[in-house]
Structures are given as C-alpha cells and as structure tokens.
Backbone bond lengths (Angstrom), bond angles and torsions (degrees), N, CA, C in turn:
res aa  C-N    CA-C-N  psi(-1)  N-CA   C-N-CA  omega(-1)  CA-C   N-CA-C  phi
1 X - - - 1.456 - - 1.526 110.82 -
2 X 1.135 120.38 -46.39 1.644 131.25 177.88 1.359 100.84 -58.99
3 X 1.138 131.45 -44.10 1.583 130.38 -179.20 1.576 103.70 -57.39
4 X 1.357 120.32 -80.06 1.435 134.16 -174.95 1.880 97.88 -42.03
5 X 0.886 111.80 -20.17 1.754 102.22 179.16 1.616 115.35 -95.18
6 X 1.784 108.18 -47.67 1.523 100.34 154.98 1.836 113.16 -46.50
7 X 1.173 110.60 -70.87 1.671 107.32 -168.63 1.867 97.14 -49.38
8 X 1.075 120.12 -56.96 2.003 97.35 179.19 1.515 105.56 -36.33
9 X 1.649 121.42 -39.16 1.208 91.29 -150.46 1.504 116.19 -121.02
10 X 1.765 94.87 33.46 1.317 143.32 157.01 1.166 114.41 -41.96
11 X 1.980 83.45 -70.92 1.195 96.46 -159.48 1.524 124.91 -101.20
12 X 1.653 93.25 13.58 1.677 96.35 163.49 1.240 109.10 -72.84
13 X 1.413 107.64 -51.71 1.314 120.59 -170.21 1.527 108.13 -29.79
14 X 1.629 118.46 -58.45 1.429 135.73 -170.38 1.704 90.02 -69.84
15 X 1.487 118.18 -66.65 1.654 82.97 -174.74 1.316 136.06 -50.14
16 X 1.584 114.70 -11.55 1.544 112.01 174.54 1.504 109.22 -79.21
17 X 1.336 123.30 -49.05 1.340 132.17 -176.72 1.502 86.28 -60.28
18 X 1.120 163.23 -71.66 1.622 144.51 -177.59 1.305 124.46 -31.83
19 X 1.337 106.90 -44.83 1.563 124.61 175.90 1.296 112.04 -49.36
20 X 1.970 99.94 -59.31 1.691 119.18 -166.09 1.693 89.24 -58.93
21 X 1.371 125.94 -44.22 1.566 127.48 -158.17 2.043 108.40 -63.49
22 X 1.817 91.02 -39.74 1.637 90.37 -167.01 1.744 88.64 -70.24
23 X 1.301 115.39 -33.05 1.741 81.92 -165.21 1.268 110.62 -90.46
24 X 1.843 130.39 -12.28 1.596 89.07 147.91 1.508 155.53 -64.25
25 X 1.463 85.03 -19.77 1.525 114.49 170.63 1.885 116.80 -53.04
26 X 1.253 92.26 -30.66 1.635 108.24 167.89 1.174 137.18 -76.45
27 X 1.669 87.67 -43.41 1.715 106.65 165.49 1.722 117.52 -82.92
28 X 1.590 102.80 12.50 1.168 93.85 164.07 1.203 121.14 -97.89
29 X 1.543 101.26 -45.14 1.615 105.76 167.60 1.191 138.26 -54.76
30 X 1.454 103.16 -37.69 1.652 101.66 150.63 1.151 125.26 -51.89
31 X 1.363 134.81 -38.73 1.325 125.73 175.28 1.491 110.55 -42.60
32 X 1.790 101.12 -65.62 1.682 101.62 -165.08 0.654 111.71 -22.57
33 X 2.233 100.27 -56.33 1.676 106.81 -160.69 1.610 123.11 -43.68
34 X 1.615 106.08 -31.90 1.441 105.06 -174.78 1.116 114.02 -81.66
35 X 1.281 130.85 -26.77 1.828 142.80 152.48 0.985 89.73 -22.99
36 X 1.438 112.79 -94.59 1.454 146.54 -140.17 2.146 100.71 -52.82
37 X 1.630 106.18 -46.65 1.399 100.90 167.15 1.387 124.69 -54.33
38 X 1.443 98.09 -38.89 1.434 109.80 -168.10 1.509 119.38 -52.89
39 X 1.374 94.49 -39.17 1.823 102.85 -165.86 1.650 97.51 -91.11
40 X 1.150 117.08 -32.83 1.251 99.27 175.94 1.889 108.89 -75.39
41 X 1.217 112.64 -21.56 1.728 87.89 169.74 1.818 104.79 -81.72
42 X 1.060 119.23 -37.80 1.314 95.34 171.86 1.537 140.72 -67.75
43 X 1.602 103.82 -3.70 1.425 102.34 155.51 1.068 108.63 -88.62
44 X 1.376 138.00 -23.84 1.926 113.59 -176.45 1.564 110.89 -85.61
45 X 1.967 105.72 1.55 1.459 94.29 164.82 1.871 119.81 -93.49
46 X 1.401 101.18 -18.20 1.081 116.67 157.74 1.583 110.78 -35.63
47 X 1.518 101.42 -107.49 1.277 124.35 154.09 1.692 120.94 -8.89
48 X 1.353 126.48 -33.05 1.346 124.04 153.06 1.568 115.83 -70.29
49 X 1.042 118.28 -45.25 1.688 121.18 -179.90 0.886 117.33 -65.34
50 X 1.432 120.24 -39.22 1.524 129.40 157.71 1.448 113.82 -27.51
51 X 1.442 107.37 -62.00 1.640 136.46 -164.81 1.556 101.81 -68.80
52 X 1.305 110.20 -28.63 1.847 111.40 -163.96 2.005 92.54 -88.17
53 X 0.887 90.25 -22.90 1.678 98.89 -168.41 1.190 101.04 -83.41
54 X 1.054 137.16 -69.90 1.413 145.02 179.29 1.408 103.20 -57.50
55 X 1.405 146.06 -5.19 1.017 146.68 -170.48 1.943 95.85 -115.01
56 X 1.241 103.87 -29.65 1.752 109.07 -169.50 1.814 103.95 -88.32
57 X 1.713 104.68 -23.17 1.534 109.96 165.54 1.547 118.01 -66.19
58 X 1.172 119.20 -47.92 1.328 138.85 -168.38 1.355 87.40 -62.19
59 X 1.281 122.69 -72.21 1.704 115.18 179.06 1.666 134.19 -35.01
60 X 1.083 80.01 -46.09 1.306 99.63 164.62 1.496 132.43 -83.38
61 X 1.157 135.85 4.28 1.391 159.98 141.09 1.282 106.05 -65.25
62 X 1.611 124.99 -47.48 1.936 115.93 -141.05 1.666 82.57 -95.13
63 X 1.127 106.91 161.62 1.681 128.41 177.04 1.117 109.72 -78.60
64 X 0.983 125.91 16.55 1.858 126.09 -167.10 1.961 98.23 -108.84
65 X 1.808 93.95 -33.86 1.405 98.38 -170.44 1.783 111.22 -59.23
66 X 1.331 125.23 -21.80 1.379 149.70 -146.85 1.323 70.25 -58.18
C-alpha cells in the first residue's frame, strides 16, 4: 500500500514538472515569435530608409532640385 501511494505521488509530482516544462516550452516560442517579428520589422524599416535615400539621391541629381 505505501508503495502504490509513493508512485501516485510520483506521479503528480511528474505531472507538474510536465506542466512547469509545457509552459516554458511556450514561453519559448513565444519569444522567437517576438525575435522572429522583430527582425522582420526591422528589415522593412531598413528597407524603407534604403528607399527614402535613394529617393533623396535622385532628388538631388534632377535639375528641378536647384
């Protein structure tokens, strides 16, 4: 009887440590996700400055800018 009550309370133990595991496991992926947003907005701000620049050269080339 003492056995079958350690192993129940075994195996709570392990279902909590599963629990504690899925939600870091969650909070990891969420992270990426916020990585993963991150760099892609900082390349389309990139990629805009790029565009403002190359757009502020051109101006500055045409004879109109004089």
């Amino acid at each position: 009887m003492r056995n079958r009550q350690l192993l129940a309370r075994i195996d709570r133990h392990l279902d909590r440590a599963d629990a504690r595991w899925a939600s870091i496991d969650e909070e990891i992926r969420l992270t990426r996700e916020e990585i993963r947003l991150s760099r892609e907005q900082r390349d389309r701000h990139a990629e805009m400055a790029d565009r403002h620049a190359e757009m502020a050269a051109r101006q500055g080339d045409s004879p109109s800018a004089a």
